[in-house]
BANUPA-668193 format. One record per residue: x, y, z of N, C-alpha, C in turn. Coordinates in steps of 0.1 Angstrom, whole numbers, plus 5000, padded with zeros to 4 digits. Example, Ala and Ser with C-alpha at 12.3 -4.5 7.8 and 13.67 -1.06 7.14 Angstrom:
<pts>
513249435078512349555078513249675078512849785071513749895071512950005079
</pts>
This chain:
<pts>
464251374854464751274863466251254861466751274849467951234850469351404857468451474855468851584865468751544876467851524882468151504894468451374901469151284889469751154891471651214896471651324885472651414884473351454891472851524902472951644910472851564924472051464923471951384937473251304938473551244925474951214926476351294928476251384926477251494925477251514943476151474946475851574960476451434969476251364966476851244973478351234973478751284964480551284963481051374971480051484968480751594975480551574990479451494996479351505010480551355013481251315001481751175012482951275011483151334999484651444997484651475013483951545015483951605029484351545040483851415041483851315052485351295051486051255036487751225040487951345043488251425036488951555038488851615050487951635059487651715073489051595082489251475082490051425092491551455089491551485075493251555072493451655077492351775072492451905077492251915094491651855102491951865110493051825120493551695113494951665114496351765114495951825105497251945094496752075113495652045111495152205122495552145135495752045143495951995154497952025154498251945144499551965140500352115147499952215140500152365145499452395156498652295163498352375176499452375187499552485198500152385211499152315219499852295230499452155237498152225245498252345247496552345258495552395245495652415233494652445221493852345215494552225219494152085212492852035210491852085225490951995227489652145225490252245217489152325209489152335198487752405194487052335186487552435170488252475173488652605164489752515157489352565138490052455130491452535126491552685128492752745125493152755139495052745143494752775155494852895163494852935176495153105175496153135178497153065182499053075184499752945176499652965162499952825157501552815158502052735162503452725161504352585155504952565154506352465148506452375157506252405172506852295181506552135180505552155172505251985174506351915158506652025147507551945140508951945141509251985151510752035156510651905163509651895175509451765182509851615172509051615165509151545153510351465147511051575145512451625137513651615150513451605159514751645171514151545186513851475187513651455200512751325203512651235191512451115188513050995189513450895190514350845190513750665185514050615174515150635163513950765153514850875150514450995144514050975135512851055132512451075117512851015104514051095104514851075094515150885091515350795101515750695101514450615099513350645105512250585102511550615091512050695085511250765069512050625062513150695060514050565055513850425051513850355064513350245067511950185065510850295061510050325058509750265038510350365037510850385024511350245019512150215022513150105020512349995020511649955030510649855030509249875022508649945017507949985010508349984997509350014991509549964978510649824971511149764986511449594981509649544983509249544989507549494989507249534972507049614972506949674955507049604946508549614944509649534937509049394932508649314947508549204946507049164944506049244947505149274943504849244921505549374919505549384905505849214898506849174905507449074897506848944903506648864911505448794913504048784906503348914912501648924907501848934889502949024886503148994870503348844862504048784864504248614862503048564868502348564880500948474882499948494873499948634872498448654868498348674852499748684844499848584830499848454830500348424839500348214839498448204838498148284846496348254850495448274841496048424834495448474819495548394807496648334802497248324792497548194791497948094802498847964798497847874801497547764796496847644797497847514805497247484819498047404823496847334833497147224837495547114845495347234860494547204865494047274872494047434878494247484865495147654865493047684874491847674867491047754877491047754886491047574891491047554904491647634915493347634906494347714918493647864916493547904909493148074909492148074922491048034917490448054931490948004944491447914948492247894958492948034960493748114952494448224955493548334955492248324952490948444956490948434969491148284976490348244989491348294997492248304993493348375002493048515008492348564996492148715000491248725014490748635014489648635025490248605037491448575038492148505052493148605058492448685071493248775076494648745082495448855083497048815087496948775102495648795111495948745124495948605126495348565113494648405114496048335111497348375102498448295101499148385109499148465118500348515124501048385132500448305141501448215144502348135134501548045127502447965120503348065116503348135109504248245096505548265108504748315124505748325132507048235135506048145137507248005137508048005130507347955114508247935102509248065104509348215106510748305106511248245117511048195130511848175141512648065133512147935131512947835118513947835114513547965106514148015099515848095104515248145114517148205119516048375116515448415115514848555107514448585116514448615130513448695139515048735146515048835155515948895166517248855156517448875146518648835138519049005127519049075131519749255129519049285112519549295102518949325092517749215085518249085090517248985083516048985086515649065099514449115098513949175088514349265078513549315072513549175059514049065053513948945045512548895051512548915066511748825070509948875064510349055065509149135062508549115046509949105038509749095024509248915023509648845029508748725025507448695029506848775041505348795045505248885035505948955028504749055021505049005003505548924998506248934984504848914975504248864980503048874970501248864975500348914968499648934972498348894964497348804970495848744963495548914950495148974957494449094950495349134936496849154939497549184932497749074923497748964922497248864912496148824905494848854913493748904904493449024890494349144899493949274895495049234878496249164879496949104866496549074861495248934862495148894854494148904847493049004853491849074845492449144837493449214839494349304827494849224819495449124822496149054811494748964798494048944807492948914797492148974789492249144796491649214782492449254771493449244775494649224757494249144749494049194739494149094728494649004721494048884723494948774714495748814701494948854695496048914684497548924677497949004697499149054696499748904700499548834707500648734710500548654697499248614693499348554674500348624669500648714667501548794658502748784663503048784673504648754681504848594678503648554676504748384677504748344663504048384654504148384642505748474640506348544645507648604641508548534657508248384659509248324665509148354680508648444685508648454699508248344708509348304719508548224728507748284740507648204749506548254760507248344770508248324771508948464781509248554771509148594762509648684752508248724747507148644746505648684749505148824762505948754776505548804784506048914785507948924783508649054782508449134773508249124761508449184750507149224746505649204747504349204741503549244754503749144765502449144776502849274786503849274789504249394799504349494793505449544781505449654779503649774777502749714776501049734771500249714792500749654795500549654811501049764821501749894811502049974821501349994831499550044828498550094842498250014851498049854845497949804858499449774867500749774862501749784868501649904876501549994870501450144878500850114896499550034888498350044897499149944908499549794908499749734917500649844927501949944917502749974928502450044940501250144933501050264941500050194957499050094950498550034964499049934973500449874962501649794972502349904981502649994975503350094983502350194993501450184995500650265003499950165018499950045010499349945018500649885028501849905025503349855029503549975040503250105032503950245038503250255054501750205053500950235067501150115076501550005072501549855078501949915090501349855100501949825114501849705124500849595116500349505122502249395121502449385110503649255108504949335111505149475109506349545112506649525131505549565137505549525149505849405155506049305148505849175153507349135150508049175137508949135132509949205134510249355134511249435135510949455149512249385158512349465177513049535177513949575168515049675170514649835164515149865173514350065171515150085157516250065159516850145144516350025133515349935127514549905121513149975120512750025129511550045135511250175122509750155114509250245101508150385112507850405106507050505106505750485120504650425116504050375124504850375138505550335138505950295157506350445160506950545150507150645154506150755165504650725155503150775169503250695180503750585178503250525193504150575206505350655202506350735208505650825217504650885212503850975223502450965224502050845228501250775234501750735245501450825257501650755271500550665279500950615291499850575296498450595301498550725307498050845311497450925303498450975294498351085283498351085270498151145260499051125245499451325242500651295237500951455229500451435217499051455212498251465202499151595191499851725194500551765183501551675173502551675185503451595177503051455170502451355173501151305164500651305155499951395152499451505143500651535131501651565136502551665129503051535119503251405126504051285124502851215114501851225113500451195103500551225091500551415093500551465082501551445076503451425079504751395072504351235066503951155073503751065065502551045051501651115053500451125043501351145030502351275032503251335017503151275009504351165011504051025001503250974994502450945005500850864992500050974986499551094992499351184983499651214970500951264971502251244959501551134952501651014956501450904946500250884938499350914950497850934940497551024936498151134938497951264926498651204914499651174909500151134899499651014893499350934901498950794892497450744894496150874897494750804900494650754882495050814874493950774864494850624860496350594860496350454858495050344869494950374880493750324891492450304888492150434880490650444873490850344860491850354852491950244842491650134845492450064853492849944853491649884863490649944870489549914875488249904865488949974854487249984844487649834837489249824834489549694828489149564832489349584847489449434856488249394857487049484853485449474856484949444843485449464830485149434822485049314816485849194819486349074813486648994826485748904830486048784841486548624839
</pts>
């Protein structure tokens, strides 16, 4: 039985393997087609050509290049501010004794459950308020304060910071350390994976956004990634290569990321499950 506990599990990875992987690859295969190959069924194509990344690359407008950018650029102040927030919460939550610390944590669980459509007004208001909307770069301030911190990303801290051992902070304050010198010097430097881990899913979850970039950046030369597909989406029609081509350039990135950083991910998930 446990063979075939084995092998049926094996068989289940490999059929969901399948399930992601077929919508890349046929993304990557649409990519190289031209425009009358699209809507067959053939995964290599039979005249594969470049035009849809030249399209891409030349004939966009604000180009590639400026939306990668902008892309970029907003994806890792979100990060940034990510790291440094969820890090301070979810030690205050782990580690500090103060009146109602459970109560608020869960209040900040409940959060996780409250979609961004449900506060898009207010939040809207509050930037108009503010001077932050149709105001040239301060749109992107406006993006970084809808996104500076996050429910999940202050859970995911403070299961980590809990499974550290008392120990180490007894032994720091016994040699004088105070409580920021606790947190810099003992609690973070031993937090690298879940650090790791916040950035790669701050930065992946930022990099695809389209719902609040839409709402907040009206100006094309702000405009990330996402708005780039909606370029060839007509009313009528869509140019599904160049699409395609604009899918796969964006994917690079997070790929990259989670090839390099799954096993901080696999860590810091066995941690956060371990100690509630």
């Amino acid at each position: 039985m446990s063979k075939v506990r084995k092998y049926s599990f094996y068989s289940l990875l490999i059929f969901y393997s399948i399930l992601t992987i077929v919508p890349f690859l046929w993304s990557l295969s649409t990519s190289f087609k031209p425009s009358d190959e699209v809507y067959q069924s053939n995964l290599i194509p039979d005249q594969p050509t470049m035009k849809a990344y030249a399209t891409v690359f030349g004939k966009i407008q604000p180009n590639f290049q400026t939306l990668f950018a902008n892309s970029l650029f907003i994806a890792c102040g979100v990060v940034v501010l990510h790291l440094i927030f969820a890090a301070l919460a979810g030690y205050a939550f782990a580690r500090l004794r103060f009146p109602g610390r459970d109560v608020l944590f869960f209040v900040v669980l409940g959060c996780m459950m409250i979609p961004d459509q449900l506060r898009l007004v207010p939040m809207y208001q509050l930037l108009v308020k503010m001077g932050l909307i149709n105001t040239g770069p301060s749109n992107y301030l406006a993006i970084f304060l809808i996104k500076a911190i996050s429910a999940a990303d202050v859970f995911l801290m403070r299961q980590y910071f809990l499974t550290m051992p008392k120990e180490m902070e007894d032994a720091a304050k016994i040699d004088g350390a105070g409580p920021f010198q606790l947190f810099t010097r003992v609690m973070l430097p031993n937090a690298a994976p879940v650090l790791a881990t916040v950035a790669i899913l701050t930065f992946q979850g930022t990099w695809n956004d389209l719902f609040w970039p839409s709402i907040v950046l009206q100006s094309p030369s702000h405009w990330t990634l996402p708005f780039g597909i909606l370029q060839f989406k007509g009313q009528f029609s869509t140019d599904w290569p160049p699409i395609m081509a604009l899918v796969v350039l964006s994917t690079v990135p997070i790929l990259a990321l989670y090839t390099f950083g799954q096993r901080y991910i696999i860590n810091v998930q066995l941690a956060s499950s371990a100690k509630g």
